[in-house]
C-alpha positions in Angstrom: -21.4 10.1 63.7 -19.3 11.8 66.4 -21.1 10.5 69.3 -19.9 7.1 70.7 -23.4 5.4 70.5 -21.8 2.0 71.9 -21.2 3.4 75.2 -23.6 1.8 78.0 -23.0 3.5 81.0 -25.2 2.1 84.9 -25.7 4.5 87.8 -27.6 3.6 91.0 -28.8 7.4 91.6 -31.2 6.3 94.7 -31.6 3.2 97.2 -33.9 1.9 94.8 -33.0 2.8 91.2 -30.4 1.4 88.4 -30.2 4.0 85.6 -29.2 2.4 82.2 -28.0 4.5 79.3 -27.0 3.3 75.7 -27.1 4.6 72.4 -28.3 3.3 69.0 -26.5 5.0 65.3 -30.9 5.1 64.4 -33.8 7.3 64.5 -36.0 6.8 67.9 -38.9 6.4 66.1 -36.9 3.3 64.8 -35.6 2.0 67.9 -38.8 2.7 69.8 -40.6 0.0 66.8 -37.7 -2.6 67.7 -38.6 -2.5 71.5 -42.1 -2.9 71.0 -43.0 -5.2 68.1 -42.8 -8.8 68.6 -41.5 -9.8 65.3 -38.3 -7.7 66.2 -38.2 -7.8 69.8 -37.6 -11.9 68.8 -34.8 -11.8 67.4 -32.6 -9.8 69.7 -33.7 -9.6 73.3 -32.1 -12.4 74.6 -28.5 -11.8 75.7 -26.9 -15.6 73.9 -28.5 -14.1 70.4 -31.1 -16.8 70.7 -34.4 -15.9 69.3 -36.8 -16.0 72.3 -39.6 -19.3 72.2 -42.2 -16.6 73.2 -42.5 -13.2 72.2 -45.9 -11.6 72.7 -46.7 -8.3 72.8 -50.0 -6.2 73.7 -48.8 -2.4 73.1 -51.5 -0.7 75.0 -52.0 0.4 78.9 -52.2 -2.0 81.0 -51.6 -4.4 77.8 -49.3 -7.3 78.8 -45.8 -9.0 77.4 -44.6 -12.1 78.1 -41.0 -13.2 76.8 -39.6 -16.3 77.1 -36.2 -17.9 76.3 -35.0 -21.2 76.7 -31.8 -21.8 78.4 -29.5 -25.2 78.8 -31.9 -28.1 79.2 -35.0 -26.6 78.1 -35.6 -24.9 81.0 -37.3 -20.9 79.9 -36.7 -17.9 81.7 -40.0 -15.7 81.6 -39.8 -11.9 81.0 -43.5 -10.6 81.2 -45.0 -7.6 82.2 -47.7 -4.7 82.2 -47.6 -1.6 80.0 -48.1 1.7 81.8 -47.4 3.7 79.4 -46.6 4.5 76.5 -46.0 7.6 74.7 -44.0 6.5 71.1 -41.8 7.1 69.8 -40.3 8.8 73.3 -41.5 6.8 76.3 -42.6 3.8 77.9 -43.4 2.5 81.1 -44.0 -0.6 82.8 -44.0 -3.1 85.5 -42.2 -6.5 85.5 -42.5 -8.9 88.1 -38.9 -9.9 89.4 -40.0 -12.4 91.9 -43.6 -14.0 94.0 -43.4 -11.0 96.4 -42.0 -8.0 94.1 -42.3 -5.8 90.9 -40.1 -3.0 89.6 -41.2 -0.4 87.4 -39.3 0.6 83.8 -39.2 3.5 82.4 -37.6 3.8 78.7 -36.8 7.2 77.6 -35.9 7.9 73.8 -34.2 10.7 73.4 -32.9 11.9 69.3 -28.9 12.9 70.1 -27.5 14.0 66.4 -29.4 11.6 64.0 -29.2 8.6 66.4 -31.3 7.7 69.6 -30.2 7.8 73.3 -32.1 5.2 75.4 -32.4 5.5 79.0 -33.8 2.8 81.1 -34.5 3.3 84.7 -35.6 0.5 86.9 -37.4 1.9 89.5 -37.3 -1.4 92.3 -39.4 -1.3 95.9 -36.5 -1.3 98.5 -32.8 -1.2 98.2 -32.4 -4.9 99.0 -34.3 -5.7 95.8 -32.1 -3.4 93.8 -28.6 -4.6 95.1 -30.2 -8.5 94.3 -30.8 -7.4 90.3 -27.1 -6.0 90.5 -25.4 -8.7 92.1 -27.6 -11.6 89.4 -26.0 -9.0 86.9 -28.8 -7.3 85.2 -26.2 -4.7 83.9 -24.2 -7.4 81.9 -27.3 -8.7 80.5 -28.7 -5.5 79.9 -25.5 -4.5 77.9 -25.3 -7.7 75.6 -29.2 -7.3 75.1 -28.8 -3.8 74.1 -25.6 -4.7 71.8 -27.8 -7.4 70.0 -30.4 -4.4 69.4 -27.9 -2.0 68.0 -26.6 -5.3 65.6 -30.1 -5.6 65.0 -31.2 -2.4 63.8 -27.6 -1.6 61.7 -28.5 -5.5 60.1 -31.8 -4.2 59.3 -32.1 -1.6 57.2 -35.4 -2.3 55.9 -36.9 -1.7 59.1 -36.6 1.6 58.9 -38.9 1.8 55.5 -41.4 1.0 56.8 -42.0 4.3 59.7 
């Protein structure tokens, strides 16, 4: 392919947004399956490569997720969430709770770009301190190893595919 589907790029576009953008040498229809089934999202969300402990997944509105990964010591670090909507194999939304007080809404948009997928995920936070807090704890850096492991994930493999 021509395009360089490696590239991640991260804009802040408002106060209160961070604009991720990566793209995947696959269809959408197969990338959208890899984000939102369990028995693949496993195996690649967590940035280290580890195979999360948890990974459960109820694809509906207002359907939950809950990932979990277990870091030095034992000690997990939860991912969970509520589906807003979803709209496969070219959007889905939902909230994620980043702390007691706050939650952030995602959007995912899957866009086909010349036989591959561009993915563009926008994390829509309530104020602009909660924003500059994701960026400084680096939720570009693990955004962009997580979204590597996906695009090793989905080149490894190739069965995946057969089934859509």
């Amino acid at each position: 392919m021509t395009n360089n589907f490696a590239a991640f790029e991260v804009t802040t576009p408002t106060d209160r947004e961070i604009v991720m953008t990566r793209g995947f040498d696959a269809p959408r229809a197969l990338v959208f399956e890899a984000w939102t089934k369990a028995e693949h999202v496993k195996h690649w969300w967590d940035p280290s490569g580890t195979p999360l402990a948890i990974c459960e997944i109820d694809l509906r509105p207002n359907g939950t997720f809950r990932w979990i990964h277990s870091g030095a010591g034992g000690a997990e670090h939860p991912f969970t969430g509520v589906y807003r909507e979803i709209s496969a194999p070219e959007r889905l939304v939902f909230t994620v709770r980043t702390n007691q007080a706050s939650q952030s809404i995602a959007t995912l948009l899957f866009r086909e770009d010349k036989g591959g997928t561009i993915l563009t995920i926008t994390i829509q936070c309530e104020s602009m301190e909660e924003r500059d807090a994701m960026l400084r704890m680096g939720i570009h850096t693990g955004t962009a190893q997580t979204l590597k492991n996906l695009a090793e994930y989905l080149l490894n493999n190739k069965t995946l595919g057969r089934r859509l």
